[in-house]
Chimera marker file (.cmm) of the C-alpha trace (Angstrom):
<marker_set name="trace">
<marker id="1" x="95.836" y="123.682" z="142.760" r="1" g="1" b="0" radius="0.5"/>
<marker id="2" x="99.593" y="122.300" z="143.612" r="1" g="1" b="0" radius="0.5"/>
<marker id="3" x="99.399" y="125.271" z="146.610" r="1" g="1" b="0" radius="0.5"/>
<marker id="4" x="96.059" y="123.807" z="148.246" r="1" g="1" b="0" radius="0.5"/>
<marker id="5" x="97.696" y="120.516" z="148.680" r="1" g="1" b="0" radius="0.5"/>
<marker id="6" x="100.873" y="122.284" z="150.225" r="1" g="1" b="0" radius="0.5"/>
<marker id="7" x="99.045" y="124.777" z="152.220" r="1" g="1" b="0" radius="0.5"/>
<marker id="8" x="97.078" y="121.243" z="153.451" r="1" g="1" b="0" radius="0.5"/>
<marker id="9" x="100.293" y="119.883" z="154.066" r="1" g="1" b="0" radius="0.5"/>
<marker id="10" x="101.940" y="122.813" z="156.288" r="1" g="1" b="0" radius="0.5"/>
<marker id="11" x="98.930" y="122.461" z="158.388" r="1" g="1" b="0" radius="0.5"/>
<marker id="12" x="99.392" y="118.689" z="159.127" r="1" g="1" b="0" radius="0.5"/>
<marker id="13" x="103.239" y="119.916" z="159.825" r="1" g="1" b="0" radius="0.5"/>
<marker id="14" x="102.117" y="122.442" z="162.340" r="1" g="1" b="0" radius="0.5"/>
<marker id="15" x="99.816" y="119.832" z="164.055" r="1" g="1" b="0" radius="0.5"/>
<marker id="16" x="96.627" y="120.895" z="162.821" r="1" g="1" b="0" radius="0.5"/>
<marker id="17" x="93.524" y="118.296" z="162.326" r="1" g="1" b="0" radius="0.5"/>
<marker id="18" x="91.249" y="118.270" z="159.213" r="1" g="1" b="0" radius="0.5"/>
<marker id="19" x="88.146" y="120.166" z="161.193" r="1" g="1" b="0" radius="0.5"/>
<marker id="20" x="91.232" y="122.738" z="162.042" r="1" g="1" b="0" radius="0.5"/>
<marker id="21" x="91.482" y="123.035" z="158.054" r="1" g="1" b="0" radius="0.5"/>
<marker id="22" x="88.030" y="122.618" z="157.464" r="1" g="1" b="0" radius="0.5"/>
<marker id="23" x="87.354" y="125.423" z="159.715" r="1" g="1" b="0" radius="0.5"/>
<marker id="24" x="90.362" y="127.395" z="158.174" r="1" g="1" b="0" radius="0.5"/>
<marker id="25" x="88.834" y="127.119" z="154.778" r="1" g="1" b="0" radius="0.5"/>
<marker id="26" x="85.314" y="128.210" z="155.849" r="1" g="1" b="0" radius="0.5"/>
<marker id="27" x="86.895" y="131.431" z="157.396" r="1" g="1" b="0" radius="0.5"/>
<marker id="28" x="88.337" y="132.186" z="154.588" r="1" g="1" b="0" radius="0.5"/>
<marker id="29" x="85.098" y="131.535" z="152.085" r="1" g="1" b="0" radius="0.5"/>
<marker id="30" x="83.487" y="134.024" z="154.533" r="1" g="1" b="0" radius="0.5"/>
<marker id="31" x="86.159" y="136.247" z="154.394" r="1" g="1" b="0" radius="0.5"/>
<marker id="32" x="86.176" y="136.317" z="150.296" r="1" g="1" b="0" radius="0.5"/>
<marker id="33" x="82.308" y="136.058" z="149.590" r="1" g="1" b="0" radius="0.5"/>
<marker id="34" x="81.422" y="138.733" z="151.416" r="1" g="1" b="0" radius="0.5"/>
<marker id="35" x="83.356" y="140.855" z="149.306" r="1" g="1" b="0" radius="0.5"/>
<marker id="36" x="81.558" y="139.086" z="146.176" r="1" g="1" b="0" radius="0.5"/>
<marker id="37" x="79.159" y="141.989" z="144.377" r="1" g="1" b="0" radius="0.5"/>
<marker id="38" x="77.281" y="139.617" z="142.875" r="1" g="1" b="0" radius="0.5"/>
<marker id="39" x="75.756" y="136.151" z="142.299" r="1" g="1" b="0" radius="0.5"/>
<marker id="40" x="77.878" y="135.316" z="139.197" r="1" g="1" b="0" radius="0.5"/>
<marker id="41" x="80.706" y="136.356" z="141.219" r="1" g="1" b="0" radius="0.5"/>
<marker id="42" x="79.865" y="134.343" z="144.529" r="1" g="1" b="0" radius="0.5"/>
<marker id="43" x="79.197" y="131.243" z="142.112" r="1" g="1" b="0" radius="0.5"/>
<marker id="44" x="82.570" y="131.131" z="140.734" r="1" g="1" b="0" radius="0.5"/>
<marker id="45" x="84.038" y="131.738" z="143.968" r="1" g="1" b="0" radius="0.5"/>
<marker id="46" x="82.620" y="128.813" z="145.406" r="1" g="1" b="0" radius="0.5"/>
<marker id="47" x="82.972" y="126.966" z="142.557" r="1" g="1" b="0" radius="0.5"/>
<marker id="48" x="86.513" y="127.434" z="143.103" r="1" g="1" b="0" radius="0.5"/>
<marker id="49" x="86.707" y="127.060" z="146.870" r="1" g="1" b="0" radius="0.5"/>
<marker id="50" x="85.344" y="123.388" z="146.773" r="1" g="1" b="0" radius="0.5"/>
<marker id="51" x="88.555" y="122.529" z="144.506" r="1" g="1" b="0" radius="0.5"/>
<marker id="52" x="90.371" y="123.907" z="146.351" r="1" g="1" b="0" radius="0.5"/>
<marker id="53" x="89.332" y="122.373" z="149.628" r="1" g="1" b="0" radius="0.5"/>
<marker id="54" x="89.196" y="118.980" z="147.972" r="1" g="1" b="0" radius="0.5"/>
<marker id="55" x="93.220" y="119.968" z="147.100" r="1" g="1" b="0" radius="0.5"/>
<marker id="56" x="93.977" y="120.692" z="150.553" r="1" g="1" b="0" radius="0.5"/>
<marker id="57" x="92.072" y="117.515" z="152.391" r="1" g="1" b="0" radius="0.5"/>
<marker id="58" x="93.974" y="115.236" z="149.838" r="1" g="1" b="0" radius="0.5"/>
<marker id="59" x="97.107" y="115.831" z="152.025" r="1" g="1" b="0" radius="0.5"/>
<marker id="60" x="95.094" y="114.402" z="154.926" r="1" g="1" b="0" radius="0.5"/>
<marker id="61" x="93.891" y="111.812" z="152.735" r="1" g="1" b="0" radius="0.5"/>
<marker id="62" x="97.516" y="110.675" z="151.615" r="1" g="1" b="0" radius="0.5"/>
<marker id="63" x="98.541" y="110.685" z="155.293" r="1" g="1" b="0" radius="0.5"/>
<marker id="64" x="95.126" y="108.713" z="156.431" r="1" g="1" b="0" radius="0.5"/>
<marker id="65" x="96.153" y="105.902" z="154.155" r="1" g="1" b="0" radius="0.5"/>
<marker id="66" x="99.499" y="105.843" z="154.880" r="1" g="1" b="0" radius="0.5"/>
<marker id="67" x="98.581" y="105.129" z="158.426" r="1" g="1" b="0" radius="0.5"/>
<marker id="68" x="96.102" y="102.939" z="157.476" r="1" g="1" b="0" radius="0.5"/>
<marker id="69" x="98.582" y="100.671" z="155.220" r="1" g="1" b="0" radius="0.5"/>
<marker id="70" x="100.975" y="101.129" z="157.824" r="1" g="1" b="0" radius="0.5"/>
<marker id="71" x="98.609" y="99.409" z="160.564" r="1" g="1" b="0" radius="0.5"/>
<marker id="72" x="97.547" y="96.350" z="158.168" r="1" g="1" b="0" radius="0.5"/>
<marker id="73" x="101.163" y="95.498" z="157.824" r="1" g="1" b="0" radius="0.5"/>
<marker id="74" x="101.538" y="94.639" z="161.317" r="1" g="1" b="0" radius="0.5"/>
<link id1="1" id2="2" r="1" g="1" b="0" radius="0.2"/>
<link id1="2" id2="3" r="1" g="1" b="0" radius="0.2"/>
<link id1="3" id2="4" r="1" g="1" b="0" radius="0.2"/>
<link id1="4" id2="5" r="1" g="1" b="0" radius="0.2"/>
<link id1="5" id2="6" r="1" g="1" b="0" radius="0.2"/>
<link id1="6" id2="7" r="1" g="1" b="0" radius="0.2"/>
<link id1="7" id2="8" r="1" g="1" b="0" radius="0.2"/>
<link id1="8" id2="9" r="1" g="1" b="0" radius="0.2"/>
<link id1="9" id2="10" r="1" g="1" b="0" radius="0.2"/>
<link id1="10" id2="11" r="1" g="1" b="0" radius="0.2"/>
<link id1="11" id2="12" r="1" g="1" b="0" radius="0.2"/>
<link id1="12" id2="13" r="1" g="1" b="0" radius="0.2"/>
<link id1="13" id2="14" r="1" g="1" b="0" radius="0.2"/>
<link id1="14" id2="15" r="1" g="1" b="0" radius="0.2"/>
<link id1="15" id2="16" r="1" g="1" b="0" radius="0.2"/>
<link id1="16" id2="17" r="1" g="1" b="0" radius="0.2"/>
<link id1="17" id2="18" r="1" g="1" b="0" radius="0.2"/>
<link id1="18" id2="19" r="1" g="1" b="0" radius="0.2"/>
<link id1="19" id2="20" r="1" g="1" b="0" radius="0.2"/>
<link id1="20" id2="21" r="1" g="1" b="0" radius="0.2"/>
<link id1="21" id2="22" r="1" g="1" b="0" radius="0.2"/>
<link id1="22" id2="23" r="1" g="1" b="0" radius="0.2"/>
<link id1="23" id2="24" r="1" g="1" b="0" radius="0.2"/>
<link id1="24" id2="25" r="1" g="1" b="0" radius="0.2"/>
<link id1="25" id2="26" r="1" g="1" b="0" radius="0.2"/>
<link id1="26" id2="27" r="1" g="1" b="0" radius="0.2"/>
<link id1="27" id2="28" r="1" g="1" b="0" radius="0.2"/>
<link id1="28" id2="29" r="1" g="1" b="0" radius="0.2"/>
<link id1="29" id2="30" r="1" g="1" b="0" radius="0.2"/>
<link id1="30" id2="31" r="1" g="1" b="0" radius="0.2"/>
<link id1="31" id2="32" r="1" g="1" b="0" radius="0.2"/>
<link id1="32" id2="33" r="1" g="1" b="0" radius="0.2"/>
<link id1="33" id2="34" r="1" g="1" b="0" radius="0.2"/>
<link id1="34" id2="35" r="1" g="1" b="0" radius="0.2"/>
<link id1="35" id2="36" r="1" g="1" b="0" radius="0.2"/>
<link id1="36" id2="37" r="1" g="1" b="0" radius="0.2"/>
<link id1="37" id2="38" r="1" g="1" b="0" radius="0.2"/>
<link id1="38" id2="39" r="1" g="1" b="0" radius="0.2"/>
<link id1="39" id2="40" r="1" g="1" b="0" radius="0.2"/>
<link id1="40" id2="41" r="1" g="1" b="0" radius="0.2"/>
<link id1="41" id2="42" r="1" g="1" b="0" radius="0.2"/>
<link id1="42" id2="43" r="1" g="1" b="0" radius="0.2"/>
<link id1="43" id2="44" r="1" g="1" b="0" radius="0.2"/>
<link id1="44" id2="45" r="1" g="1" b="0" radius="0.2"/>
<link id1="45" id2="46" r="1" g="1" b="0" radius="0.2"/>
<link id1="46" id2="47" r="1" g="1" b="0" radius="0.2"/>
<link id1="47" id2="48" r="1" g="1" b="0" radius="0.2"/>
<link id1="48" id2="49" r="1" g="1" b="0" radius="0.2"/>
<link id1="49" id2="50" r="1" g="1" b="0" radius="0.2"/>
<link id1="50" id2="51" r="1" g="1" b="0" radius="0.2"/>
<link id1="51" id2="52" r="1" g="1" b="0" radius="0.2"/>
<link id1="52" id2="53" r="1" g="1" b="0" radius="0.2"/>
<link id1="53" id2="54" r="1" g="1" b="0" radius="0.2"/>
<link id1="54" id2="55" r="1" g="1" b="0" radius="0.2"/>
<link id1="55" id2="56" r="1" g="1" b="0" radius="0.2"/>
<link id1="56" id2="57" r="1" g="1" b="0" radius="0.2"/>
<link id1="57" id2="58" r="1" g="1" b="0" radius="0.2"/>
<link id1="58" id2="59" r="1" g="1" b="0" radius="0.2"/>
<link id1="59" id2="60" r="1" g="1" b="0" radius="0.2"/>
<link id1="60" id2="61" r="1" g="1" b="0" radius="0.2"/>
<link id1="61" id2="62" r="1" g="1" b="0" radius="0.2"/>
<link id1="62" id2="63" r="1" g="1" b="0" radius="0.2"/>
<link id1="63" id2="64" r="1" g="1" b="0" radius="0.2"/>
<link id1="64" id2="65" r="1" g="1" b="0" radius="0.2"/>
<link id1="65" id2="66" r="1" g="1" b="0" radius="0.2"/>
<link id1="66" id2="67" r="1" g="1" b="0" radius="0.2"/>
<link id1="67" id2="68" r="1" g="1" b="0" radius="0.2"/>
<link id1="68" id2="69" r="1" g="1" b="0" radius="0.2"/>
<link id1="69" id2="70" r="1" g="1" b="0" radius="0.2"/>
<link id1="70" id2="71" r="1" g="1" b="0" radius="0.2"/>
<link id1="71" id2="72" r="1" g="1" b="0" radius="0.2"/>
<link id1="72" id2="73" r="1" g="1" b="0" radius="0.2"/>
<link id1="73" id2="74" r="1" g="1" b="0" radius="0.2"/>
</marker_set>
């Protein structure tokens, strides 16, 4: 999952917000589901995709709390 964080990452780089990746992610789901023939196979790819999204929003996460320890220093 070491490419969900990075790809979460390169989207804080290029200025992009968590709903931007949020929204980027459900796109994507959309995209890959609807090629899904079946249940079995729609279950493991959302299985998947929620790990993966959890990956991703840790780099917001990481930067969240670095701005948050940053403010209770002051």
């Amino acid at each position: 999952m070491g490419a969900a964080y990075e790809l979460g990452r390169a989207a804080i780089t290029e200025g992009k917000g968590i709903l931007d990746f949020a929204a980027m992610h459900q796109a994507a789901l959309v995209a890959i589901v609807s090629e899904s023939c079946t249940i079995g196979d729609a279950t493991r790819v959302l299985c998947g995709a929620g790990e993966f999204l959890a990956e991703g929003l840790s780099a917001y996460e990481i930067t969240h709390r670095g701005f948050r320890e940053a403010i209770a220093s002051l």
